[in-house]
C-alpha positions in Angstrom: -18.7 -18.9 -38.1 -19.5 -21.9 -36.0 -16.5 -23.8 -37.0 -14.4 -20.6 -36.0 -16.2 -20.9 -32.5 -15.5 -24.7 -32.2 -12.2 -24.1 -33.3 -11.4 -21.4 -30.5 -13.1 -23.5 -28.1 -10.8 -26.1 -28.4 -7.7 -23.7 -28.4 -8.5 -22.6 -25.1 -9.5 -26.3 -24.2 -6.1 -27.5 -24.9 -4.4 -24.2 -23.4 -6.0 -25.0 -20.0 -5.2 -29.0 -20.0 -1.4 -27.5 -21.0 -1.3 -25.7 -17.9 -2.2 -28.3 -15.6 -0.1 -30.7 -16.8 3.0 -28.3 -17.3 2.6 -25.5 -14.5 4.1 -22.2 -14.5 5.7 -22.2 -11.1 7.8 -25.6 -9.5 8.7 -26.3 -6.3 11.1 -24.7 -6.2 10.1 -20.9 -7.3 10.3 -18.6 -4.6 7.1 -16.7 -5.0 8.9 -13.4 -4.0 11.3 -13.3 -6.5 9.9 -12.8 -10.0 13.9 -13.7 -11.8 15.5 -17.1 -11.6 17.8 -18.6 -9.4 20.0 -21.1 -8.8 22.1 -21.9 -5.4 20.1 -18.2 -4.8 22.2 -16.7 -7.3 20.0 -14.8 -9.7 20.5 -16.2 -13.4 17.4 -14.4 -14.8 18.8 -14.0 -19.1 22.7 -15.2 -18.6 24.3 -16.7 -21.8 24.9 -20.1 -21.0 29.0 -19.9 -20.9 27.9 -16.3 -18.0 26.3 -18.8 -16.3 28.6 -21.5 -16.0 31.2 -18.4 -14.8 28.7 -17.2 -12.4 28.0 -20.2 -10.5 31.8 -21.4 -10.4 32.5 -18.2 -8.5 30.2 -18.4 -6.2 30.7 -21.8 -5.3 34.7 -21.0 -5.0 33.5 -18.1 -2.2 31.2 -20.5 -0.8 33.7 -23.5 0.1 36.2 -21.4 1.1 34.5 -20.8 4.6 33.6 -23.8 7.1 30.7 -25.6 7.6 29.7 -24.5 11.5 27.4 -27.2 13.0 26.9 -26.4 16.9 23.8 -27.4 19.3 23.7 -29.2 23.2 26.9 -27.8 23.8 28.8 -29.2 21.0 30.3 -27.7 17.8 32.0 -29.3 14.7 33.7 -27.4 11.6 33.3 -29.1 8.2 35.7 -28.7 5.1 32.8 -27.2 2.8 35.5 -27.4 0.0 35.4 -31.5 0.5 32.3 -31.2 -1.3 32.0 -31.7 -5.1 29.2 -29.1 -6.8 28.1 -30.3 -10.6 27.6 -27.0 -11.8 26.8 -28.2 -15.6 24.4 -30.8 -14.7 22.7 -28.1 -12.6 22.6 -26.0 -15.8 21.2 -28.7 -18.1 17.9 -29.2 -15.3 17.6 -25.2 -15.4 17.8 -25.3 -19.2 15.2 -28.0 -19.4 12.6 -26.5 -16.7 12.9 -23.0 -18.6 12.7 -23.9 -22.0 8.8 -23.5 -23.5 7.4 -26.2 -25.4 6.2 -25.4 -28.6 2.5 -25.3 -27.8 2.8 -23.4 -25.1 4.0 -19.9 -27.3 1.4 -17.7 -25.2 3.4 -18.0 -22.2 5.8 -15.6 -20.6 9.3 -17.0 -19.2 9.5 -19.7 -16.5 10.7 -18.5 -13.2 12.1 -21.5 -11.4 14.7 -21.6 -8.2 17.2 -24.2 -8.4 19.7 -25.7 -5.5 22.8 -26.6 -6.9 23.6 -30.1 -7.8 26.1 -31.7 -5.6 27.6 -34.8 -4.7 29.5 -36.0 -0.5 31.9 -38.8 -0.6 30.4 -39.1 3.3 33.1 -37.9 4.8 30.7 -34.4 6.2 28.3 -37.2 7.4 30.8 -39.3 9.5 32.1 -36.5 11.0 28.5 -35.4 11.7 28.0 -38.7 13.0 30.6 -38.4 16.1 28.7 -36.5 17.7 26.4 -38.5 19.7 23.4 -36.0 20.8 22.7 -35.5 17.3 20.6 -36.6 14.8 23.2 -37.6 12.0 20.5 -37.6 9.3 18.9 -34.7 9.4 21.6 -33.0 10.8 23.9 -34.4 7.2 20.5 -33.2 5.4 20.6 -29.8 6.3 24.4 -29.0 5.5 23.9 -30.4 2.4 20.3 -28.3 1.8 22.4 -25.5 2.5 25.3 -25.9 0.3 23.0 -26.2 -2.2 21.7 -22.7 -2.0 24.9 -21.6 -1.1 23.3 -20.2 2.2 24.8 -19.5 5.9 27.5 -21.9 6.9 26.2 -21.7 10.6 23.9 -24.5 11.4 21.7 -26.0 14.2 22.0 -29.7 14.5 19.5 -31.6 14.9 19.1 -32.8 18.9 18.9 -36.4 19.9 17.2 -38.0 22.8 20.0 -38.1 25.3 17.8 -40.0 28.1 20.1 -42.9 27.7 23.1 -41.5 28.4 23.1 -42.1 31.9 23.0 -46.1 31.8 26.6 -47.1 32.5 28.3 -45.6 35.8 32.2 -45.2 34.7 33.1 -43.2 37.1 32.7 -42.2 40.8 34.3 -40.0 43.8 33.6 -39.3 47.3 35.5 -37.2 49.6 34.5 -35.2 53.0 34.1 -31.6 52.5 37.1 -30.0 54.0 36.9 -27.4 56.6 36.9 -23.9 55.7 35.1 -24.2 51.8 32.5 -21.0 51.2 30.3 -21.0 48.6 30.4 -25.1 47.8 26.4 -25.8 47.0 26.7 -23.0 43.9 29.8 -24.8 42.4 27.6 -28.6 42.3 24.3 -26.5 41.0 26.1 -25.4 37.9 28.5 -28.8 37.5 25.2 -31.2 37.9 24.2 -32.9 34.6 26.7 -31.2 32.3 27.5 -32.7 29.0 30.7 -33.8 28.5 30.5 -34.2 24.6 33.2 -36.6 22.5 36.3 -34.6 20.9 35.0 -31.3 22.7 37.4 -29.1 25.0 35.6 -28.6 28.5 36.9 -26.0 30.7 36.0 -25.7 34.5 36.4 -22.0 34.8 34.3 -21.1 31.6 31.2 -23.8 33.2 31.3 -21.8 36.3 31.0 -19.1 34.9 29.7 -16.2 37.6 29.5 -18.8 39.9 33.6 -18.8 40.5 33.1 -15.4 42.2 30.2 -17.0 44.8 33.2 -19.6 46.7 36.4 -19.1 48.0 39.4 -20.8 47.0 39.1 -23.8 49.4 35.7 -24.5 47.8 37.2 -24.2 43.6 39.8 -26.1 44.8 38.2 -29.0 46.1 35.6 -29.4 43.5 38.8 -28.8 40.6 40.1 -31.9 42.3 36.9 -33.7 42.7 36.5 -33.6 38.8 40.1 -33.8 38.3 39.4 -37.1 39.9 36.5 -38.5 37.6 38.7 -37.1 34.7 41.6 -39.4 35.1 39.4 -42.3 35.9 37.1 -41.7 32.4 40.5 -41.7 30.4 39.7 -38.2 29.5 42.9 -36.0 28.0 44.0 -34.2 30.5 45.9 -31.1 28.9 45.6 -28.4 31.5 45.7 -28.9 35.6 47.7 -26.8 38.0 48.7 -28.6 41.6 47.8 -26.7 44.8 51.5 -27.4 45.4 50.6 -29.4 49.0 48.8 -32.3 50.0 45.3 -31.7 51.0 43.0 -33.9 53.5 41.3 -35.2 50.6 42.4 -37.8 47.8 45.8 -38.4 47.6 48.8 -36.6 46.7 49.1 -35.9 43.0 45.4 -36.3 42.6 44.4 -32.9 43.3 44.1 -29.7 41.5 43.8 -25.8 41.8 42.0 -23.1 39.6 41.5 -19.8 39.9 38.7 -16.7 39.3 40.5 -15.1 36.1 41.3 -18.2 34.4 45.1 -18.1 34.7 44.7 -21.9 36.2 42.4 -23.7 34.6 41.2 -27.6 34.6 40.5 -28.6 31.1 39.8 -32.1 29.8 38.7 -34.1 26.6 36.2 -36.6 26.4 38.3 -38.9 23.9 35.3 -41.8 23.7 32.7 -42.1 21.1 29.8 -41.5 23.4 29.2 -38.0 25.1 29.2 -38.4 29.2 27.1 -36.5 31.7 28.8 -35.1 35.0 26.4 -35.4 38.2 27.3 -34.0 40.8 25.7 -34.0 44.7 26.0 -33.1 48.5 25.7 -36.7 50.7 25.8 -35.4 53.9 29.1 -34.0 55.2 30.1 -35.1 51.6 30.6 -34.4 47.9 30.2 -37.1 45.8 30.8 -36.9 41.7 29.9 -39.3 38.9 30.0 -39.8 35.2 27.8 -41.6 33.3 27.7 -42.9 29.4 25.9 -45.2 27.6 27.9 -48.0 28.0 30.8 -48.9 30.0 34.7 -48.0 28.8 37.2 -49.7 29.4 38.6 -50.2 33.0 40.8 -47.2 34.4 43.0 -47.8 37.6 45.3 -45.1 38.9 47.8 -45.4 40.7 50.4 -42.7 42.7 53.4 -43.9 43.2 56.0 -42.0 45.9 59.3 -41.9 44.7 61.3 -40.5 47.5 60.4 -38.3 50.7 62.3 -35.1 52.3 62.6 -35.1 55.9 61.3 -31.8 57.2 64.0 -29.2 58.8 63.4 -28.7 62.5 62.8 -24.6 63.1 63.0 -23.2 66.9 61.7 -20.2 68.0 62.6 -18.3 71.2 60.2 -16.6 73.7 60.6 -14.9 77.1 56.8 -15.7 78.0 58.1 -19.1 78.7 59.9 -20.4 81.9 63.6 -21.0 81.5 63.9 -24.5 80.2 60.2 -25.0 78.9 59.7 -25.4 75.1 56.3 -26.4 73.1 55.8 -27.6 69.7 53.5 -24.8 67.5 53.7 -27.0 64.2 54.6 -30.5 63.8 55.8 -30.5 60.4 55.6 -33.4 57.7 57.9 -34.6 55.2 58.1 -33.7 51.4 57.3 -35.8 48.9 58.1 -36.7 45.6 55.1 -38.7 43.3 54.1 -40.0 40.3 50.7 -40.8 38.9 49.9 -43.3 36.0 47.1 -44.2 34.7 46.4 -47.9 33.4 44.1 -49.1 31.0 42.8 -52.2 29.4 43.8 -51.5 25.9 47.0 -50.1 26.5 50.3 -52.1 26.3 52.4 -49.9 28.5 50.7 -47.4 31.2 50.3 -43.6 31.0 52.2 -41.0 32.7 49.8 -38.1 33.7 51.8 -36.2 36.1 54.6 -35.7 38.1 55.1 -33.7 41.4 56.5 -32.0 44.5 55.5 -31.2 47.9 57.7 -29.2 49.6 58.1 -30.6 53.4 55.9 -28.8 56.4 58.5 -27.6 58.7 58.8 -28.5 62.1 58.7 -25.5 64.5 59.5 -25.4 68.1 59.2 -22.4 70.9 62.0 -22.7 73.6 62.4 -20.2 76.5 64.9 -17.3 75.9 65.4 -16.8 79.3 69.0 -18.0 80.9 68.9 -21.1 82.9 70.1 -20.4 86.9 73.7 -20.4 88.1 75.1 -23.1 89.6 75.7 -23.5 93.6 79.1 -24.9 94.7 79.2 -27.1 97.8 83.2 -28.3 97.5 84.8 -28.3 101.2 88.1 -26.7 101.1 90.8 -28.7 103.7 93.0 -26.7 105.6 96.3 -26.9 105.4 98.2 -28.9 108.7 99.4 -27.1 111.3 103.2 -27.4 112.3 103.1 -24.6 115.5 106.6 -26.2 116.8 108.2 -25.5 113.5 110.0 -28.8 113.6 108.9 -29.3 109.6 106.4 -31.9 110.4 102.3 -31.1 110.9 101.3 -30.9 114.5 99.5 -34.2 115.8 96.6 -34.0 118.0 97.5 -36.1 121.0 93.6 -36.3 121.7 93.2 -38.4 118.3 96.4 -40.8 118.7 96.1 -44.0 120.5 96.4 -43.9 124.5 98.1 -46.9 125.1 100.6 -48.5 123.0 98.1 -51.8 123.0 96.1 -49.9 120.5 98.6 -49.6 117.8 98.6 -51.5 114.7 101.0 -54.4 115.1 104.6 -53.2 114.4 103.2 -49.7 114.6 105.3 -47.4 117.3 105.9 -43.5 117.6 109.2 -42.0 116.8 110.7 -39.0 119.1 109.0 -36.6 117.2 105.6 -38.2 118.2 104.8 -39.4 114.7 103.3 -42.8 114.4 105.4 -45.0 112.2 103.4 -48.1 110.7 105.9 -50.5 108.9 104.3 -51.5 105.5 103.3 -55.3 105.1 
């Protein structure tokens, strides 16, 4: 009877050192779900050849969606199907952590949770990697984490410290405001310290959001061509800008651009560098001045407009009754058209760029003359009368009172003939 006791004892002895040394739930187990798992596909009694089924299909409905990474304004889409799942090496480490030893009969079945096996060739983490606000690491981490358990394909990337990001200056623009803008201090609030993040689209209308609705058109205008500006000069991609089809008193011609509320004209960029760039934006005075800023400096970017030909503007008159006859004023003194070019130049390009090419139509000169007629004319032409011949002899009458008195006063050789007409003999 004692030996029966000792031997008891030391079954339960052994049962409890078994249990510490080889517990019941891993890691992994999900204390909620009493079946196994693995990639969160319940396996719980699956033949080995259901199971190998199983988890092929679910990885095939898995990796046919993207991987959505998104956070600080950016967003990336991975190829899920780029990475490789080892399905029966997965199956060997559940068939291992289920299977009871042989001392351990008085236990029920193992319930363990199991991420799938997999294997990157680092092509998810270099993508990961462009973007500079995140945390590449982590970020890689949790995509792979959850692949794994074949969970959502939307995930929040991990946010890096972007306090640097201001170091380097690339770009900077300064123009007076121009008279008439409505609404201009709302358009800086919501453009000042945007992220302009590498290989992402940015559009001006969708960052103003409500705020296009708060200015008029002379104040969306100017700021589109304002960051239009720092665009070109951060060798962004420029792939949609609209002129305001004349040149404005600000920046020069070809340099400008136009948007409008409903988004038909738009000014959207790319930030083609490695490094994301922040946008500041700030009132100085009776100016605007913008920036952007990165953490280091890009290569040089000069621009340069060149004018290719100019019309002469068409003279336009106008006619008025209010004016005097013979008074005219000038009402607008016109400008000639233009034809321009801009390119853009950069270090590491052979050959420059052409960004744009376009027209101003010439500012016609108009004039306001008098539509009343001008006075007439006064005549003062002296008519001669005809001479008088009362004797009827044919020749004109002579006054005697105008004809010499004495024959002393003739001309030499001079002398009157019997009609009374002086003769003079010519030299």
């Amino acid at each position: 009877m004692i030996n029966n006791r000792k031997v008891l004892f030391f079954i339960i002895l052994l049962g409890v050192l078994i249990y510490f040394v080889y517990p019941i739930n891993f890691s992994y187990a999900d204390q909620e779900n009493s079946q196994s798992t693995i990639g969160g596909i319940t396996v719980e009694g699956l033949t080995r050849k259901q199971l190998q089924q199983t988890l092929q299909e679910a990885v095939t409905v898995w990796t046919s969606e993207p991987i959505v990474i998104s956070g600080e304004g950016a967003m990336i889409q991975l190829n899920a199907s780029a990475i490789q799942y080892d399905i029966e090496g997965t199956i060997a480490t559940y068939e291992t952590m289920t299977k009871k030893p042989w001392y351990a009969f008085w236990q029920s079945e193992r319930t363990v949770h199991l991420p799938l096996q997999l294997t990157d060739n680092g092509g998810l983490k270099a993508e990961i990697e462009q973007v500079q606000t995140w945390v590449t690491d982590s970020t890689y981490d949790k995509a792979l984490q959850q692949a794994a358990n074949l969970a959502s394909h939307e995930i929040e990337a991990d946010i890096a410290n972007i306090g640097t990001i201001d170091n380097e200056r690339i770009a900077l623009e300064i123009q007076p405001i121009p008279e008439g803008t409505m609404g201009l201090v709302n358009l800086i609030k919501a453009l000042d310290g945007q992220i302009l993040y590498p290989q992402q689209p940015f559009s001006l209308v969708a960052t103003l959001g409500e705020q296009v609705n708060s200015a008029n058109n002379e104040a969306l205008n100017f700021i589109a061509s304002m960051l239009y500006s720092v665009a070109l000069h951060t060798n962004s991609d420029i792939y949609e800008r609209v002129s305001q089809n004349r040149i404005p008193s600000y920046l020069e011609a070809g340099v400008e651009a136009a948007i409008t509320r409903d988004g038909s004209n738009d000014l959207k960029f790319l930030n083609t560098t490695e490094h994301a760039m922040k946008l500041k934006m700030s009132l100085e005075g009776d100016q605007v001045k913008a920036e952007a800023y990165a953490p280091q400096q890009i290569n040089k970017v000069t621009i340069h407009v060149t004018r290719e030909y100019e019309i002469a503007p068409r003279i336009i008159t106008r006619y008025s009754k209010e004016l005097a006859s013979g008074q005219q004023q000038v009402l607008e003194e016109g400008s000639p058209g233009l034809r321009v070019a801009v390119m853009r130049y950069t270090v590491d390009r052979v050959d420059p760029e052409l960004i744009s090419k376009d027209y101003y139509a010439p500012a016609h000169r108009i004039m306001l003359k008098s539509s009343q007629p001008p006075p007439a004319a006064t005549s003062e032409t002296t008519v001669t009368p005809p001479p008088l011949d009362l004797n009827g002899d044919g020749l004109a009458d002579v006054d005697e009172d105008a004809m010499p008195i004495d024959e002393e006063d003739l001309p030499e050789g001079s002398y009157y003939d019997k009609g009374g007409k002086l003769i003079t003999p010519k030299p």
